[in-house]
Backbone bond lengths (Angstrom), bond angles and torsions (degrees), N, CA, C in turn:
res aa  C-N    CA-C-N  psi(-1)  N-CA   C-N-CA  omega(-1)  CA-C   N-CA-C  phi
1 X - - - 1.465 - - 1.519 110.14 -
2 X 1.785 122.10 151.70 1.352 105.37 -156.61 1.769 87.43 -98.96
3 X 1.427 112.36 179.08 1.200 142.08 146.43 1.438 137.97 -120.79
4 X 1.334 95.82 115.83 1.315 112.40 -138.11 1.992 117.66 -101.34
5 X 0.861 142.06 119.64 1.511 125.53 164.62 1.248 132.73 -107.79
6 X 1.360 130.43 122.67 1.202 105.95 -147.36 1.987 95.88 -136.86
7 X 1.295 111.50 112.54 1.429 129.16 -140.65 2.281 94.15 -115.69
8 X 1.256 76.56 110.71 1.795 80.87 174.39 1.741 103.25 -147.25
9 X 1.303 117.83 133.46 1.544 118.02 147.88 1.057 152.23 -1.60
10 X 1.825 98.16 -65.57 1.216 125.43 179.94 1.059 103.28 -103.09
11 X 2.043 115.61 132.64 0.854 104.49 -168.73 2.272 118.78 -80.63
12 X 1.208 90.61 -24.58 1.555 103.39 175.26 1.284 110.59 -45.48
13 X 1.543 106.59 -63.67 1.614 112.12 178.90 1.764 121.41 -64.70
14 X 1.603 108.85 -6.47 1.761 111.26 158.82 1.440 109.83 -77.39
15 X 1.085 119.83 -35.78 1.451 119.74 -148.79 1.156 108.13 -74.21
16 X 1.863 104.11 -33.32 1.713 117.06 -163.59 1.618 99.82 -80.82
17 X 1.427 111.66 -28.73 1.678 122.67 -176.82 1.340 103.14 -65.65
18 X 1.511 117.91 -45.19 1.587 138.46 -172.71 1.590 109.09 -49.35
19 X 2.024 95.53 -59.58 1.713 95.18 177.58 1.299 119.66 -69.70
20 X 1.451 125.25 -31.64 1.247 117.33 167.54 1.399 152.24 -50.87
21 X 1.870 90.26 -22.16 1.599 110.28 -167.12 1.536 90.76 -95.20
22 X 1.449 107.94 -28.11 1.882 103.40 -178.04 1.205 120.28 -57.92
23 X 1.672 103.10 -28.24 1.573 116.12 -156.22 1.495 104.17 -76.70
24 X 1.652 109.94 -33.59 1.226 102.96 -166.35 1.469 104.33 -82.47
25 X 1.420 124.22 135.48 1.664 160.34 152.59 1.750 100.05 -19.64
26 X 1.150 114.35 -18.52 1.796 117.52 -164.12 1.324 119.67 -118.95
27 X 1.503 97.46 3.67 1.902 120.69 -167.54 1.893 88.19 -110.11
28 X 1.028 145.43 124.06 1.480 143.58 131.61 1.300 94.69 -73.86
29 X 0.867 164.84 -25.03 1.580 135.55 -174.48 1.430 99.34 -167.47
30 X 1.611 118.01 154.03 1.358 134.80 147.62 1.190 105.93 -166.93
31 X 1.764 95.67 149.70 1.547 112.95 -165.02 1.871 84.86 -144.56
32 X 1.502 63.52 156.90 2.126 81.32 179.77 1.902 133.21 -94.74
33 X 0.978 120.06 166.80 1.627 111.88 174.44 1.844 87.73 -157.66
34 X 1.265 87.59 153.73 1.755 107.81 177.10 1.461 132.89 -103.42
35 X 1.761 78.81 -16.22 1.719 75.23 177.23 1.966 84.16 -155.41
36 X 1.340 88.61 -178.47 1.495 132.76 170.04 1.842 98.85 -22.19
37 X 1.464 104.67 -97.83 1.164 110.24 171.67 0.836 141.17 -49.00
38 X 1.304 138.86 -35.30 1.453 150.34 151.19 1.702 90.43 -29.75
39 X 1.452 116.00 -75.90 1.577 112.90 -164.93 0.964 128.26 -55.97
40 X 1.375 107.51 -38.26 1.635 102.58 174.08 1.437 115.46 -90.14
41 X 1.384 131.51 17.54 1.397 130.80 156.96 1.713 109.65 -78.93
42 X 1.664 105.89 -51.45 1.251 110.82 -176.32 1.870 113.69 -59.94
43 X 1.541 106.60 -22.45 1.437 116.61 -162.67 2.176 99.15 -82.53
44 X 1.562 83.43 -42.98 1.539 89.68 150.03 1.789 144.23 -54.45
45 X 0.905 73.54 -57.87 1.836 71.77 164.87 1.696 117.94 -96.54
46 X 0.833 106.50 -1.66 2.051 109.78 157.91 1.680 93.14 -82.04
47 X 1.243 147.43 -41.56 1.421 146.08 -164.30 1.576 92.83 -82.65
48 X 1.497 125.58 -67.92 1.999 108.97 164.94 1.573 121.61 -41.18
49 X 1.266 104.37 -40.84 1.725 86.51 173.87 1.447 117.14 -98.52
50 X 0.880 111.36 31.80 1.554 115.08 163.26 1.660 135.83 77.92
51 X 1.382 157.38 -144.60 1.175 146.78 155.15 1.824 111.52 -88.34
52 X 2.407 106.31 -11.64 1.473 74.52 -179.27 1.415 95.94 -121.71
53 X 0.792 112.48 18.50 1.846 128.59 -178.23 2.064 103.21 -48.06
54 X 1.229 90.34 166.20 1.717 86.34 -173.14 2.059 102.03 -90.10
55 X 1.458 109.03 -3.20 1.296 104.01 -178.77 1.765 108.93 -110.85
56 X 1.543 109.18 35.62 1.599 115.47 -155.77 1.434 80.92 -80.12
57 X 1.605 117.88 156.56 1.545 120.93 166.43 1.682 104.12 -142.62
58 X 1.498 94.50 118.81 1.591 93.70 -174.87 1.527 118.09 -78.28
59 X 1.517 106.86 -46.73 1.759 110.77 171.68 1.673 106.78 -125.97
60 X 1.212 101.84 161.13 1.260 114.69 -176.41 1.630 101.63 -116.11
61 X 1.266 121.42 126.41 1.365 123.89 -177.72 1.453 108.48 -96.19
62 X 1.351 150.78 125.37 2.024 121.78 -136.32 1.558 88.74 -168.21
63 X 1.240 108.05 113.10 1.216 126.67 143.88 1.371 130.37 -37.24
64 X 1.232 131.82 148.51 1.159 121.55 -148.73 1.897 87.34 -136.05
65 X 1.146 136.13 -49.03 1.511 132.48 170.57 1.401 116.93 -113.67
66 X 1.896 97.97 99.17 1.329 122.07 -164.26 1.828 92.07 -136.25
67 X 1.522 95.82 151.43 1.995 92.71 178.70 1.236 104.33 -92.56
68 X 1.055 110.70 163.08 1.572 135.03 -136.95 1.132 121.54 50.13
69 X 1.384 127.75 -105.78 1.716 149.32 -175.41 1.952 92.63 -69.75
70 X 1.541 106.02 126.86 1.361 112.17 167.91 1.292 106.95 -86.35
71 X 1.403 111.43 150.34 1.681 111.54 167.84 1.445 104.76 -44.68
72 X 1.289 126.06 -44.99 1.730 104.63 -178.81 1.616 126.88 -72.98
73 X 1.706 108.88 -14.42 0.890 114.06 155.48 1.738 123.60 -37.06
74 X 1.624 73.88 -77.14 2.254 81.67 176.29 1.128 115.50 -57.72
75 X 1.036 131.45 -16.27 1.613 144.08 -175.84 1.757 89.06 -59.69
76 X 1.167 119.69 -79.64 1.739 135.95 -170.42 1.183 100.51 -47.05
77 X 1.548 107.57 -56.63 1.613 112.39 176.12 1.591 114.54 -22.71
78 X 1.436 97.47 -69.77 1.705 120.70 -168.50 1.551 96.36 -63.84
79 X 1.299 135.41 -42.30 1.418 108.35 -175.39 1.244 115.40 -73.46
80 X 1.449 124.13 0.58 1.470 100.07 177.21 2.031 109.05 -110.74
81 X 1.718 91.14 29.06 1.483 97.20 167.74 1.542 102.65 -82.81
82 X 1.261 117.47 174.86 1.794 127.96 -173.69 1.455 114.35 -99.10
83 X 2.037 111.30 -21.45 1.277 108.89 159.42 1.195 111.61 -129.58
84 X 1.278 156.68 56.51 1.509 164.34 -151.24 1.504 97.43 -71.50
85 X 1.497 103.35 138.22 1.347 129.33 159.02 1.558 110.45 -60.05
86 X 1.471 108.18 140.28 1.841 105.33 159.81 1.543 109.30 -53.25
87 X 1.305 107.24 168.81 1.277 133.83 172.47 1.138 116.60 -116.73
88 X 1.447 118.89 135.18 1.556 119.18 160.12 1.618 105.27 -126.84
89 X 1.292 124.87 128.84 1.238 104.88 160.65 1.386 124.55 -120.69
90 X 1.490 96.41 162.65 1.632 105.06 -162.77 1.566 112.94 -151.06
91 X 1.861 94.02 116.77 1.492 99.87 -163.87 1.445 85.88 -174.07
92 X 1.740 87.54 164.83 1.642 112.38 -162.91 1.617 102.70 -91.50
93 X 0.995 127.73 -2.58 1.436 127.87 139.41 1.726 145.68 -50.30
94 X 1.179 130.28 101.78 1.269 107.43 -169.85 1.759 92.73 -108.18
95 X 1.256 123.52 33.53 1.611 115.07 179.71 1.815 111.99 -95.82
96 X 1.559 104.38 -22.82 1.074 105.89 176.61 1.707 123.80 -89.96
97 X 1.125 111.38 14.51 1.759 104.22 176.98 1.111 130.72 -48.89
98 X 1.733 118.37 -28.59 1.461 100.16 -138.86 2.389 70.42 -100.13
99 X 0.866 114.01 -37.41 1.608 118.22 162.60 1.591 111.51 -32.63
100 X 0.946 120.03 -61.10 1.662 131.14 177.19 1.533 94.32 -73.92
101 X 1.030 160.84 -20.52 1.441 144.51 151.57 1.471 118.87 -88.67
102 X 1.275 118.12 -11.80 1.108 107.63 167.74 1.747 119.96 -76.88
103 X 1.798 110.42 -30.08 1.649 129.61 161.63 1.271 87.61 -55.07
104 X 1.288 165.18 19.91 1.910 135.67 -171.88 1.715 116.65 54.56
105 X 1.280 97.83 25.31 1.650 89.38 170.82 1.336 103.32 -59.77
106 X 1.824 99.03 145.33 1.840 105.43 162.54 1.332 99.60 -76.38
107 X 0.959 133.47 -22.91 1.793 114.30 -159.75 1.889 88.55 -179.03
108 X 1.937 91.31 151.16 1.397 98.42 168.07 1.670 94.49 -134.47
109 X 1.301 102.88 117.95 1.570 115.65 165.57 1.418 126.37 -102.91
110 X 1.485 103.55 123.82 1.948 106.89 -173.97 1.920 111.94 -71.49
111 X 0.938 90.04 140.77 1.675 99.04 178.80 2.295 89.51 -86.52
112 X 1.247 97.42 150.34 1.646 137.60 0.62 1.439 102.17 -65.20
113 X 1.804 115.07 150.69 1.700 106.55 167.89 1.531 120.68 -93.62
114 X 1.156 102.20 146.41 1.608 114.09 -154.65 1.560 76.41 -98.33
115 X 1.166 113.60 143.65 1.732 120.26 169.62 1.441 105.63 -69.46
116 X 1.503 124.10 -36.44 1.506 111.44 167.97 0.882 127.40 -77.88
117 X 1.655 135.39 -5.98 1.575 131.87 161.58 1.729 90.59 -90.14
118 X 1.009 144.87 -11.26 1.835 131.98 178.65 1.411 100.19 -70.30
119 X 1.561 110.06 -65.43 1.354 121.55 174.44 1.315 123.81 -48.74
120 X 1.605 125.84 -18.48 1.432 132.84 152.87 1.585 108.69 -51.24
121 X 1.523 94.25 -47.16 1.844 79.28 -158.92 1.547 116.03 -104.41
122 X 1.730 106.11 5.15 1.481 117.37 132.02 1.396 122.72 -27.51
123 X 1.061 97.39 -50.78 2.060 104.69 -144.94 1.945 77.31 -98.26
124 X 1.046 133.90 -33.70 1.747 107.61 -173.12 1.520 96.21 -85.76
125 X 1.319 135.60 -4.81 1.585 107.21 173.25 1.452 103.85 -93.23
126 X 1.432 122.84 -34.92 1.192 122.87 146.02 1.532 122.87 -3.95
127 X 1.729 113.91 -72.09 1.302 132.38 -166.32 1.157 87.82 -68.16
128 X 1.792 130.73 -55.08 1.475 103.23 -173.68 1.411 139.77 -62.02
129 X 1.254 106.55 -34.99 1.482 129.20 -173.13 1.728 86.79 -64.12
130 X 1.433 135.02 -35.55 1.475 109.27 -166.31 1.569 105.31 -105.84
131 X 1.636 106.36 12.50 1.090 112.54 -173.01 1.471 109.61 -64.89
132 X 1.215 100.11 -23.06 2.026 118.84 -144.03 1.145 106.09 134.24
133 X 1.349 137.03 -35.76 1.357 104.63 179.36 1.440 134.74 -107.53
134 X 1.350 98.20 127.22 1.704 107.56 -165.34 1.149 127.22 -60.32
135 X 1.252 137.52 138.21 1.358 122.58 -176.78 1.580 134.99 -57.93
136 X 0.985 121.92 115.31 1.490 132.45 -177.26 1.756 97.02 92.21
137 X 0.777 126.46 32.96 1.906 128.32 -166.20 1.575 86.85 -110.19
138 X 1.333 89.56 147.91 2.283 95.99 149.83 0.872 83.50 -85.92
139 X 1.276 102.60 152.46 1.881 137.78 164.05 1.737 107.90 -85.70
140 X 1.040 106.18 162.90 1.514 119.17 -179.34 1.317 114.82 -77.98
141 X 1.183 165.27 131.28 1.744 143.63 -176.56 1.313 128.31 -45.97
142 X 1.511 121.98 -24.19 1.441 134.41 156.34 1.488 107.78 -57.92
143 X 1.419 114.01 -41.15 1.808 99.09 -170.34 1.587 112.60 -82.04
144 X 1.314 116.77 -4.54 1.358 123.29 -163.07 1.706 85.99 -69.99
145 X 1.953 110.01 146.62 1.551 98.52 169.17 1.313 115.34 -88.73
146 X 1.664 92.48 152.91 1.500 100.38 -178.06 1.711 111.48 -79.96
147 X 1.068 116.77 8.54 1.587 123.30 -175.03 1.231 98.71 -14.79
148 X 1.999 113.87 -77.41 1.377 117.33 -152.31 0.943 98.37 -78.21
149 X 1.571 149.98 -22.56 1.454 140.18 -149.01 1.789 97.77 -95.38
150 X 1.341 109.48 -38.03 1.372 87.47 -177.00 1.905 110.33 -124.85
151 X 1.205 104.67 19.32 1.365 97.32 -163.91 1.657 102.28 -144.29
152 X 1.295 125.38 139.77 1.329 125.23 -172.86 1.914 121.25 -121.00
153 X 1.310 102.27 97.13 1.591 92.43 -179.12 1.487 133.40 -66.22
154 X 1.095 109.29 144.11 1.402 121.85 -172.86 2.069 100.05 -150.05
155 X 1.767 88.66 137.89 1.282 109.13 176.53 1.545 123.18 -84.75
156 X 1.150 104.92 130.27 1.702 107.70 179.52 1.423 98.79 -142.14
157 X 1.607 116.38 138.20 1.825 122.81 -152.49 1.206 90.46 -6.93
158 X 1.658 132.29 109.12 1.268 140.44 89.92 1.199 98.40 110.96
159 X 1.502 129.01 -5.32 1.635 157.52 166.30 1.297 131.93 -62.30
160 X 0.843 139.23 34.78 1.148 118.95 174.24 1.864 148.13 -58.53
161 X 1.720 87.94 119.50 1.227 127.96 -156.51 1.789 103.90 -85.98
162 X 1.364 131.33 140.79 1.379 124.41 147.20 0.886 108.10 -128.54
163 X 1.597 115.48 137.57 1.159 158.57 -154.70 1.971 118.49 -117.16
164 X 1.371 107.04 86.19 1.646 104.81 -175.17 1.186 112.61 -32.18
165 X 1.663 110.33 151.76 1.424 112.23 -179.51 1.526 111.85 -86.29
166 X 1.671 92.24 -13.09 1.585 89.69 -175.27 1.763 110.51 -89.09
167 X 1.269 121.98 11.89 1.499 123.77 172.46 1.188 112.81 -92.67
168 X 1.862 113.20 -9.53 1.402 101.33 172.57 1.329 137.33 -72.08
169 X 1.657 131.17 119.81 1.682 102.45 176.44 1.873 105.42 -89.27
170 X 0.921 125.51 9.46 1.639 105.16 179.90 1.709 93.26 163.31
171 X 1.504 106.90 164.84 1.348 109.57 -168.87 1.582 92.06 -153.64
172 X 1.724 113.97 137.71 1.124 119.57 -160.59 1.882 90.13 -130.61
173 X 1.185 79.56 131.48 2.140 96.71 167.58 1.546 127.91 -72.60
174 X 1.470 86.94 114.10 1.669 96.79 163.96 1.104 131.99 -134.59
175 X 1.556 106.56 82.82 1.691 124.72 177.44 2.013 86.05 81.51
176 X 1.228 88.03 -137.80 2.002 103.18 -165.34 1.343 92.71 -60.38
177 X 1.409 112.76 -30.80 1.733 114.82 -168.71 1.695 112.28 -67.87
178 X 1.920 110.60 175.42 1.322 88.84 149.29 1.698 74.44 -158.45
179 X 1.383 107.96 178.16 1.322 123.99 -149.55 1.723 86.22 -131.87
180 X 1.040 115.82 124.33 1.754 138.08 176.56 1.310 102.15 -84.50
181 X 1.357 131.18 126.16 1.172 125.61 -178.90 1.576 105.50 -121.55
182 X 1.806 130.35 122.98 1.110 119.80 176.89 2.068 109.86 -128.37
183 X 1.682 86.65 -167.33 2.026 77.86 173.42 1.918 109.80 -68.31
184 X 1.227 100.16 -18.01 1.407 107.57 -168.02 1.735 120.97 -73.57
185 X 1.403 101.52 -34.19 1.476 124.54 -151.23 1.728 121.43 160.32
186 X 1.253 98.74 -153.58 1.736 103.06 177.23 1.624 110.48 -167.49
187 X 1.109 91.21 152.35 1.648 102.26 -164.87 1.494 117.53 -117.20
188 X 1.161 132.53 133.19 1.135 114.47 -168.14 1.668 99.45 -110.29
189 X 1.612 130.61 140.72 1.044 108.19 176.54 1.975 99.80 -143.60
190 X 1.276 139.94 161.81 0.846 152.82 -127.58 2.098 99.11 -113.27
191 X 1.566 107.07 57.73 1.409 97.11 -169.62 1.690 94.00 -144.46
192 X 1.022 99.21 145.95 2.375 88.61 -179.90 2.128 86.41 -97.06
193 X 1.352 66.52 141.45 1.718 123.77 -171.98 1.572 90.94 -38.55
194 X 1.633 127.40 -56.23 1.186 147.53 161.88 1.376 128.72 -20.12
195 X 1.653 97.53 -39.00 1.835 114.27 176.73 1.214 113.83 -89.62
196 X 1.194 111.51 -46.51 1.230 126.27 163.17 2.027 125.40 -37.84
197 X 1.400 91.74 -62.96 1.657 102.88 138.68 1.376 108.06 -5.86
198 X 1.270 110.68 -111.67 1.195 148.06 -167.35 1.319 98.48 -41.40
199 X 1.254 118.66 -79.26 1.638 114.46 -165.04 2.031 113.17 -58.82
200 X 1.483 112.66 -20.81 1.439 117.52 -178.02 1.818 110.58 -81.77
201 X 1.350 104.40 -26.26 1.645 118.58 -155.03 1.560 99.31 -50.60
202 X 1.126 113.55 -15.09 1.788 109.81 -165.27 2.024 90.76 -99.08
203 X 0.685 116.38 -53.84 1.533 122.54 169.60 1.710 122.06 -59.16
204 X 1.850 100.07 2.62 1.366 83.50 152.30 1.824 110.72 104.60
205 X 1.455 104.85 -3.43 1.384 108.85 -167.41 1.988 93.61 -110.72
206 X 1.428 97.92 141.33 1.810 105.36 -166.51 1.641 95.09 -142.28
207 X 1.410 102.50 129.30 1.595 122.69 165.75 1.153 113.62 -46.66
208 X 1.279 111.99 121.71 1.644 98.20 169.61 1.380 115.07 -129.47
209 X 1.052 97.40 3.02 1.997 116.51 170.40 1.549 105.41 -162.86
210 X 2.170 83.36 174.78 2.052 76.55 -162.45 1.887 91.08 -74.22
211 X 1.453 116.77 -15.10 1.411 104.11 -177.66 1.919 112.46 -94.58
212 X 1.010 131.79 27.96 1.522 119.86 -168.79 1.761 115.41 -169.53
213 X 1.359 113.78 101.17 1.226 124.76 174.18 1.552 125.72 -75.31
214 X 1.105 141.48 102.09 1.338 131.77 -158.67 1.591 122.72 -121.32
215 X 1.536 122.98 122.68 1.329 121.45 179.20 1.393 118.81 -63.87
216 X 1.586 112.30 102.42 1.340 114.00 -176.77 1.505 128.86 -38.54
217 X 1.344 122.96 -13.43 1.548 116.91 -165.87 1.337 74.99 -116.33
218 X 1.310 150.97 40.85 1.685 130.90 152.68 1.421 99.82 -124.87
219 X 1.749 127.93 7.56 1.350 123.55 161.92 1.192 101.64 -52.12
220 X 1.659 134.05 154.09 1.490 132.95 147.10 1.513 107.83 -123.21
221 X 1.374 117.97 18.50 1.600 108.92 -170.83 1.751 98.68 177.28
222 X 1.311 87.84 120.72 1.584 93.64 169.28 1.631 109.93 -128.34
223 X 1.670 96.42 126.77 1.574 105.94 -171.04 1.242 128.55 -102.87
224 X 1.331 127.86 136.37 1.804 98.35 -179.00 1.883 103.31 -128.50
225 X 1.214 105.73 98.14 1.523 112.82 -162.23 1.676 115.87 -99.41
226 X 1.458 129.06 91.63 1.560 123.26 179.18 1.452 97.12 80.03
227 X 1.509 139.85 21.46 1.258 115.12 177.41 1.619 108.04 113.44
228 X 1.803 110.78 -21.47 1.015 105.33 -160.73 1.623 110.35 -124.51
229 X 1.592 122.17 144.62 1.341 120.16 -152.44 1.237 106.04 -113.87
230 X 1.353 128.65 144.01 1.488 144.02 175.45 1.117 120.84 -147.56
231 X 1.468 134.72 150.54 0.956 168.99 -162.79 2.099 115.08 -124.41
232 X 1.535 103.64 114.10 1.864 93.78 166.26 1.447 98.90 -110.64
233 X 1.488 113.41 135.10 1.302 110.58 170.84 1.859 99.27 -120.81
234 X 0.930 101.33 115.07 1.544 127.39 -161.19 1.513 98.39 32.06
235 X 1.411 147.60 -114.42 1.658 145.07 -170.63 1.352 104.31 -65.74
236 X 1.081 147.42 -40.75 1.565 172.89 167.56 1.789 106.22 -30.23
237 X 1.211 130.06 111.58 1.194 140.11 161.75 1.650 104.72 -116.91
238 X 1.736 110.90 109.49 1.230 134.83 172.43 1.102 111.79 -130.44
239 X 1.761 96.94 131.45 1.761 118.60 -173.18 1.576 111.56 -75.11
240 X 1.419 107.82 147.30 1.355 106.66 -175.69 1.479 100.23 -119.39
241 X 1.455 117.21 122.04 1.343 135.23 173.95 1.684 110.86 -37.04
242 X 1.188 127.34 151.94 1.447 142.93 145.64 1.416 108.52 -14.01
243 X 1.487 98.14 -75.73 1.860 120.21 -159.29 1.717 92.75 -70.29
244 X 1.397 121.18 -23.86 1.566 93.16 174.00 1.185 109.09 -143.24
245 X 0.997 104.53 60.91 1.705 129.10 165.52 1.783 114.98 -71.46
246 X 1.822 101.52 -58.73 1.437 111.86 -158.37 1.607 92.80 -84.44
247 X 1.131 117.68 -25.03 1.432 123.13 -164.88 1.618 93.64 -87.37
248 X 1.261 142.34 -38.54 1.447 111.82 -175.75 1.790 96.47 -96.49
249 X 1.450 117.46 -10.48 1.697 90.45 -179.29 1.706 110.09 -71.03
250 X 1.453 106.04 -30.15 1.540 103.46 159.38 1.418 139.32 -51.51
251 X 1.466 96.75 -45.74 1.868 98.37 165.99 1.418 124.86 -47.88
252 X 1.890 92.98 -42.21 1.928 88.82 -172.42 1.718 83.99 -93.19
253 X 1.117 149.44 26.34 1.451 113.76 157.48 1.962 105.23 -102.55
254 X 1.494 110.35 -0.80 1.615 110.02 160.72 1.316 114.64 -91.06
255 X 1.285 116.63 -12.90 1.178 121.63 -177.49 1.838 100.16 -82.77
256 X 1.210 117.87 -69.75 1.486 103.23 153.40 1.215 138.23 -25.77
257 X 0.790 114.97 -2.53 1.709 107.08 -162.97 1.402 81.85 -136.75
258 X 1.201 161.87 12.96 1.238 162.15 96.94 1.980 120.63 153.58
């Protein structure tokens, strides 16, 4: 059964987190903190008394806009402890996810919390803790989650969903936003097209306009019509800019050639 801490500001919005985490059958304990310091004193002395000590804390349930120290603050904090508690975070923000999975969050849940999305992210620290990893333990590098490395969250009513990076064929810009495009559907999630860039470029995904990022192995057709260049990525006909015209017909002709 976990042990739990579950650290918010406000005190209304602890209390309601407080009864919820009691309620569930899979919680032996949770107790609260309001801020920054408070948590990482208590996170401190659960780390001196050990994984069976009476102050052990397996996840931390953590606010994310608190004064002083932000929940992502302590978030960084805690990874550079030697046995860190899981993370859950939980806040009326959904702009910070892909940040909270990139720290190893198990889960980011939007306030208000619905007891059936809490009880969701019950049951995945659950899965980890019996995965192999012990409570208050470092994990091995295999047990660490791959959330951010291979999987990208995005909200749908109040859900949060992740979505493989490898189901994406291409991702198109809208304003700060950008819209995930797969065989399934498309996702819209709250990141510019630009970062995305950057953080995908090793996995294979190349600009090909200022509006449309595209996973090179889901091209099936490259066109060059009157001067003018396109791309089908399975139903999908997307124009390819001037400036990276010569530069991706080169990629897929190394990519051809093996």
């Amino acid at each position: 059964m976990l042990r739990a801490l579950a650290v918010d500001d406000e005190r209304p919005a602890l209390e309601e987190l407080l009864y919820l985490l009691r309620a569930d059958p899979r919680v032996r304990s949770a107790e609260g903190a309001t801020d920054a310091t408070e948590t990482l004193r208590r996170i401190n002395r659960a780390l001196d008394a050990g994984p069976d000590g009476d102050d052990a804390i397996d996840v931390v349930f953590l606010d994310i806009h608190m004064a002083g120290l932000t929940g992502l603050d302590v978030a960084r904090l805690l990874a550079g402890f030697a046995r860190p508690p899981l993370i859950v975070f939980v806040t009326a923000h959904e702009g910070f996810a892909v940040q909270a999975f990139d720290l190893k969050a198990v889960d980011y849940v939007l306030k208000p919390v619905r007891r059936e999305r809490l009880a969701e992210a019950v049951r995945r620290v659950c899965d980890q803790v019996e995965a192999g990893r012990a409570p208050m333990a470092a994990p091995p590098p295999a047990a660490l989650p791959q959330t951010a490395a291979d999987q990208i969250p995005v909200e749908l009513g109040g859900v949060t969903r992740f979505i493989p990076i490898g189901d994406i064929a291409y991702v198109e810009a809208q304003g700060d936003y950008a819209r995930l495009h797969t065989h399934a559907g498309s996702h819209l999630v709250r990141i510019p097209l630009s970062t995305l860039e950057e953080r995908w470029a090793a996995r294979g995904f190349v600009r090909i306009h200022r509006r449309h990022l595209v996973a090179l192995g889901r091209i099936d057709e490259l066109r060059l019509d009157a001067g003018a260049t396109t791309v089908r990525v399975g139903d999908a006909e997307l124009a390819v800019s001037r400036r990276h015209a010569r530069e991706l017909r080169d990629l897929l002709m190394r990519r051809a050639r093996g």
